[in-house]
C-alpha positions as CSV (number, residue, x, y, z in Angstrom):
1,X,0.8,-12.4,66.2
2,X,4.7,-13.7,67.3
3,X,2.5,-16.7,68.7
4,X,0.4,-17.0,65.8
5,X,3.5,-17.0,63.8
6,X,5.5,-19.8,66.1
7,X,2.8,-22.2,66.2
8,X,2.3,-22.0,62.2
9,X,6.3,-22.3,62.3
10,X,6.0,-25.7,64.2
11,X,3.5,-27.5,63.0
12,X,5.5,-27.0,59.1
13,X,8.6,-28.1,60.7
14,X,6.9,-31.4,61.9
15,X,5.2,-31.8,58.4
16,X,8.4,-31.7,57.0
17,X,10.1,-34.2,58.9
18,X,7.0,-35.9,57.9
19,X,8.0,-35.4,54.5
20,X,11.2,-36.3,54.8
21,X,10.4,-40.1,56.7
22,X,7.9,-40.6,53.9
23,X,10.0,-39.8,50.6
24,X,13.0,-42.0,52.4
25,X,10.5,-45.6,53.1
26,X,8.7,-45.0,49.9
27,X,12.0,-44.6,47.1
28,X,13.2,-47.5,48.8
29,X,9.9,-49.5,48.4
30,X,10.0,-48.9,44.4
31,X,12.5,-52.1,44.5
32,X,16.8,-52.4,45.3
33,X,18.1,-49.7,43.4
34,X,20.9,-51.7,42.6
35,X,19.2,-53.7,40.0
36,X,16.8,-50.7,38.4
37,X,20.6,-49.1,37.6
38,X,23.1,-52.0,37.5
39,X,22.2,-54.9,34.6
40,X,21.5,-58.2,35.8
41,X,24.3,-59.8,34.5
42,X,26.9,-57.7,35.7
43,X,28.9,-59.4,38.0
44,X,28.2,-59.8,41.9
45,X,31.5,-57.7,42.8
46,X,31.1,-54.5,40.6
47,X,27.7,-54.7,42.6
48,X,28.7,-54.9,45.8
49,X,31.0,-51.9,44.9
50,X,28.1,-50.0,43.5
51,X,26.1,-50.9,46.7
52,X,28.8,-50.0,49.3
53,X,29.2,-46.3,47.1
54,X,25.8,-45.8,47.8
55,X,25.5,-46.7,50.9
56,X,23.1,-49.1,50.5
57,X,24.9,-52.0,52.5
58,X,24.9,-50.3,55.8
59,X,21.7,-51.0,58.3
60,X,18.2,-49.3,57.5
61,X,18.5,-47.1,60.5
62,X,21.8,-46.1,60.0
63,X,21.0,-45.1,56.3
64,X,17.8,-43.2,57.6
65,X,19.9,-41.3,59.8
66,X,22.8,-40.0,57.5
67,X,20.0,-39.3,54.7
68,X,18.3,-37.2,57.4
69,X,21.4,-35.4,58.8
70,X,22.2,-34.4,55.2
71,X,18.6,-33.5,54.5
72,X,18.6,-30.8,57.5
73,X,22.1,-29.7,56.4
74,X,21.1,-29.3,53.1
75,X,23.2,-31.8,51.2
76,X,20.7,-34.1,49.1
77,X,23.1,-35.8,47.6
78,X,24.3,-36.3,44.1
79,X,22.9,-37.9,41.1
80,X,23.9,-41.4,39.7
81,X,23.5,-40.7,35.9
82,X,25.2,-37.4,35.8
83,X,28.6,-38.2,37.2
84,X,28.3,-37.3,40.7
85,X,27.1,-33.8,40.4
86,X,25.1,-32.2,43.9
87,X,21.6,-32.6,42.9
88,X,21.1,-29.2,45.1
89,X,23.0,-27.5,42.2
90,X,21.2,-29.1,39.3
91,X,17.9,-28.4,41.1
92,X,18.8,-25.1,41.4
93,X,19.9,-24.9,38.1
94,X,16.3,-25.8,36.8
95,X,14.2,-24.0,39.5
96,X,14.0,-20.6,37.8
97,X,12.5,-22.0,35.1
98,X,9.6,-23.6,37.0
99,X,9.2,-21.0,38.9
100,X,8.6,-18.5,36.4
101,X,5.9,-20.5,34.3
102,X,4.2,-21.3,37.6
103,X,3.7,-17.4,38.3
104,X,2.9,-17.1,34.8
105,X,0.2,-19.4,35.2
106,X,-1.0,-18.3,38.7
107,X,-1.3,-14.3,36.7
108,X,-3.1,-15.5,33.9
109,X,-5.7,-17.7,36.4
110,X,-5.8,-14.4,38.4
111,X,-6.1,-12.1,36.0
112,X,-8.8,-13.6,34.3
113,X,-11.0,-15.7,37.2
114,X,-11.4,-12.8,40.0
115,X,-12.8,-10.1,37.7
116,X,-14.6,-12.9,36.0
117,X,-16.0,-14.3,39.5
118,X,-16.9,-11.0,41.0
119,X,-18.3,-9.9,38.0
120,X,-20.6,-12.9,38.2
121,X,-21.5,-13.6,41.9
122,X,-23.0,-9.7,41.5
123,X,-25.2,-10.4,38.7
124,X,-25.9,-13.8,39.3
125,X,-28.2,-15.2,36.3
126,X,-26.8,-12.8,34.0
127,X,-25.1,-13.7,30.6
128,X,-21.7,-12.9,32.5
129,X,-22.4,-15.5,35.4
130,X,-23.3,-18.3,32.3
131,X,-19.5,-17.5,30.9
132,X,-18.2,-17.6,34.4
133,X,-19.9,-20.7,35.4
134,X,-18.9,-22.1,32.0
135,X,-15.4,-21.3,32.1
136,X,-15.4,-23.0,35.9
137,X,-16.8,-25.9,34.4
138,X,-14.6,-26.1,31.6
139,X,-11.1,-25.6,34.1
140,X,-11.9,-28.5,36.3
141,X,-13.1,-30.7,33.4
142,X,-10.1,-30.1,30.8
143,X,-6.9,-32.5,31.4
144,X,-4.1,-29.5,31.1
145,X,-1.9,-32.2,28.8
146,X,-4.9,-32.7,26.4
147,X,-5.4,-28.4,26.8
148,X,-1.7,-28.4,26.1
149,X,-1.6,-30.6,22.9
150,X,-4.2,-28.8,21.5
151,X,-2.7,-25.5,21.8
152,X,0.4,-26.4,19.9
153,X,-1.6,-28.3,17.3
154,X,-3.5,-25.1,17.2
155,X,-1.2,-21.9,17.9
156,X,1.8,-23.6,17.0
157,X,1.2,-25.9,14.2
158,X,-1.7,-24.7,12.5
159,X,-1.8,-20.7,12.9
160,X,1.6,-20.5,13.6
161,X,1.5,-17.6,16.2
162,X,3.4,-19.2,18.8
163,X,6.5,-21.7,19.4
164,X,5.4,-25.1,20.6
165,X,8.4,-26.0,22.9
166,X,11.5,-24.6,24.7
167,X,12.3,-21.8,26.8
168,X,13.2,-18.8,24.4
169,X,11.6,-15.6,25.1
170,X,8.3,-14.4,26.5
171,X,6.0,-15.8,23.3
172,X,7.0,-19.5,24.6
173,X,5.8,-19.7,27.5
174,X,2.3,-18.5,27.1
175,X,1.2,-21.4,25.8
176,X,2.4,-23.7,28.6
177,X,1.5,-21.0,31.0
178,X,-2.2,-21.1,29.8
179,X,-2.2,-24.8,29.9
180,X,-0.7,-25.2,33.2
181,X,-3.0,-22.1,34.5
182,X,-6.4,-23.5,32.9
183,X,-7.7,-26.0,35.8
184,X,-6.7,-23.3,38.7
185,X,-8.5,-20.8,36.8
186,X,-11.8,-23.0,36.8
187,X,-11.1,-23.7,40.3
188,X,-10.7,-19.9,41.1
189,X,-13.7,-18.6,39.4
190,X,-15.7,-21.2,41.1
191,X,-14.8,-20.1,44.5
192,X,-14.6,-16.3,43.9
193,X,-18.1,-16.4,42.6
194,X,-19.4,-18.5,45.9
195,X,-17.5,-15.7,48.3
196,X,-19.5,-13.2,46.6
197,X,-22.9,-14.5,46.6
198,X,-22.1,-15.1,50.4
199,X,-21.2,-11.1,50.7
200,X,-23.3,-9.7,48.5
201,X,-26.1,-10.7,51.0
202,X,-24.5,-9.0,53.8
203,X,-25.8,-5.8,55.2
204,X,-22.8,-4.0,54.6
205,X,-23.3,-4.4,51.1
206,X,-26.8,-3.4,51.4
207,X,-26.3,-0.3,53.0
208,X,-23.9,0.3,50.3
209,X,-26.6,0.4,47.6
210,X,-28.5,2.1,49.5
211,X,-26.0,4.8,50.1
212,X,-26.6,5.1,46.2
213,X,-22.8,4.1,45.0
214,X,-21.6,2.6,42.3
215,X,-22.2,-1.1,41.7
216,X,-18.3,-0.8,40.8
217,X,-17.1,1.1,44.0
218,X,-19.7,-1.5,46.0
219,X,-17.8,-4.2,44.3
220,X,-14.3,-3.5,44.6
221,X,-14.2,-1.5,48.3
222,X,-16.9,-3.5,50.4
223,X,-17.3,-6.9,48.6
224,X,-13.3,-8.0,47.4
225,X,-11.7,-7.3,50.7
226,X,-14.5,-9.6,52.1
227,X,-13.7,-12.4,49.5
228,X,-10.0,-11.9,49.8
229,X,-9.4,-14.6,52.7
230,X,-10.5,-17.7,50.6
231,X,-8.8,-16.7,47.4
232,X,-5.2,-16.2,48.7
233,X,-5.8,-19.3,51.2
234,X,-6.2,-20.7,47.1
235,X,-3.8,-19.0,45.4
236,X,-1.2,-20.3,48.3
237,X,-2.6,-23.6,47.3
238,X,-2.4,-23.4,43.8
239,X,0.6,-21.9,43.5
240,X,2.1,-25.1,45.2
241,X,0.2,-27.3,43.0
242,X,1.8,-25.3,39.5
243,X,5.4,-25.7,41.5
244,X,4.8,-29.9,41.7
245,X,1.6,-30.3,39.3
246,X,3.8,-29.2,36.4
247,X,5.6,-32.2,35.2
248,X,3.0,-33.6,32.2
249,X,3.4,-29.5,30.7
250,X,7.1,-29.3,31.2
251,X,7.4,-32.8,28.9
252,X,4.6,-31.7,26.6
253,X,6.3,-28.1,26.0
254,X,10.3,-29.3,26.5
255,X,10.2,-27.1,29.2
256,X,13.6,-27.1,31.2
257,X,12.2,-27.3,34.4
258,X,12.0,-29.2,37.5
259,X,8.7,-31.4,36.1
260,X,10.6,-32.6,33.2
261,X,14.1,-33.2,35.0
262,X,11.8,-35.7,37.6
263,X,10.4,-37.0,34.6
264,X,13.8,-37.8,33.1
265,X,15.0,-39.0,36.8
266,X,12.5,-41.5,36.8
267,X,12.8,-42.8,33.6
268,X,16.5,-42.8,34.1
269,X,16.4,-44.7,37.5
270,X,18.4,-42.0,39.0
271,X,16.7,-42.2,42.6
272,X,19.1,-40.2,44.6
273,X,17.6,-36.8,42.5
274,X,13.7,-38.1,42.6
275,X,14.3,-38.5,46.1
276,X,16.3,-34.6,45.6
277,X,13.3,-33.1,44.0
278,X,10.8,-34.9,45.9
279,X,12.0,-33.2,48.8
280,X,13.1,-30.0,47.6
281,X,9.5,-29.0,46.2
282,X,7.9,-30.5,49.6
283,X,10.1,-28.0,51.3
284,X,8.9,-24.9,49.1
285,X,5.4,-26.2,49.0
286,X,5.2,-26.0,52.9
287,X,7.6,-22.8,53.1
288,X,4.6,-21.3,50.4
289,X,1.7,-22.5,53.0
290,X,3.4,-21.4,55.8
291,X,3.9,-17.9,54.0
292,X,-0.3,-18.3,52.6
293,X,-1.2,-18.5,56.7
294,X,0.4,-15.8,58.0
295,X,-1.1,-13.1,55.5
296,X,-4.1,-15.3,56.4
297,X,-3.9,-14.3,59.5
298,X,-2.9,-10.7,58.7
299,X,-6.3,-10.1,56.9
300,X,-8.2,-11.7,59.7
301,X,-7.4,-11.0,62.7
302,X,-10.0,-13.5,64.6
303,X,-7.8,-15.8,63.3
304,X,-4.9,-15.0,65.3
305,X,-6.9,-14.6,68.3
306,X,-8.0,-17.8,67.8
């Protein structure tokens, strides 16, 4: 297992000095930053100045290398349009707001698609597989902005059940959770239904029924274990996509998150914290892979014998 554990270990740490090449060449190929934050006719020495404050002046390699050093250290810098403050602390200051509609999100997918998918990959045909096939259909087909719209005009606006933006309390953020959690719910019932029809063929399963038990006990005790592999391999997954996938919600909702504050980043020119947040959910989306492989490997051993 400690080898199984080092060689997942490496392999992250080389993606994310991937990462961290790629974000640097591809801020700095958007245009000079100079000019998306300095106006055009503002005079050539104010921005020089504004140039040699960021740094901008010195040689591409030497600017690679400081912006790498910090990265490792964990300085990423500070922001342009918010007077110098770290963008570490303002990220953090956002992050627990992401992160809790992202689990929110990743429950109410999970709650709802793995009954829904077992349930229908054991009576496949049945009216319970047409729902589950339906509601897969309907998550990968939905835009989660239009979903999210429609919501508010509905819950919020219309019925007047639930608040349609802002973070106050646990009634507003089930309608951004269900939003956000809508397309990984498709996804999720989709593939726990596949596992099953996969197991349910199995002689295990078989000798199960045979044994006379419960379609229930069969269901829960020999066929879920079986299908658990491939559904945390994409809960990992879609856990990472609610953390960076979240940005069109956030702005719908007003959500003070980390989606809207890249959204207002970018709109603001402020490329020291895109760069900043780029980075920083790279780094947890990796961390959350890394952390998806190694209970992979716990539930399959074959896999660490590999």
């Amino acid at each position: 297992m400690l080898g199984y554990f080092l060689r997942r270990t490496f392999e992250s740490v080389l993606l994310m000095l991937g990462v961290l090449v790629l974000v640097f060449f591809m801020v700095r190929l958007t245009g000079d930053p100079v000019s998306l934050i300095i106006p055009m006719d503002a005079p050539p020495a104010q921005r020089e100045a504004f140039r040699e404050a960021l740094g901008l002046n010195e040689p591409l390699l030497v600017q690679f290398t400081s912006y790498l050093v910090g990265a490792v250290q964990g300085d990423l810098g500070t922001s342009l349009r918010r007077r110098g403050e770290a963008n570490l602390d303002i990220i953090l200051a956002r992050l627990p707001a992401t992160i809790q509609l992202a689990l929110a999100a990743l429950a109410f997918a999970t709650i709802i698609a793995i009954p829904l998918g077992l349930a229908g990959g054991m009576r496949p045909g049945s009216a319970i597989d047409t729902i589950a096939r339906g509601v897969g259909l309907a998550g990968q087909t939905i835009p989660s902005f239009w979903l999210g719209m429609l919501l508010i005009v509905l819950f919020a606006v219309t019925l007047r059940w639930l608040p349609s933006f802002g973070r106050d309390g646990f009634a507003s953020i089930i309608l951004p959770a269900i939003a956000l959690g809508f397309a990984g719910m498709g996804q999720l019932v989709r593939l726990t239904r596949s596992a099953v029809l996969d197991v349910r063929r199995s002689d295990y399963v078989r000798t199960a029924h045979a044994k006379g038990l419960r379609p229930e006990r069969v269901s829960l005790k020999h066929v879920l274990p079986n299908v658990a592999i491939p559904i945390v391999s994409v809960l990992g997954i879609q856990f990472t996509y609610l953390l960076g996938g979240s940005v069109y919600i956030e702005v719908v909702f007003a959500w003070p998150g980390l989606g809207s504050l890249l959204e207002g980043s970018v709109r603001d020119a402020d490329f020291p914290l895109v760069q900043a947040i780029t980075i920083f959910i790279s780094l947890f989306a990796i961390s959350i892979h890394l952390l998806t492989d190694l209970v992979y490997g716990l539930l399959d051993p074959r896999l660490r014998h590999a």
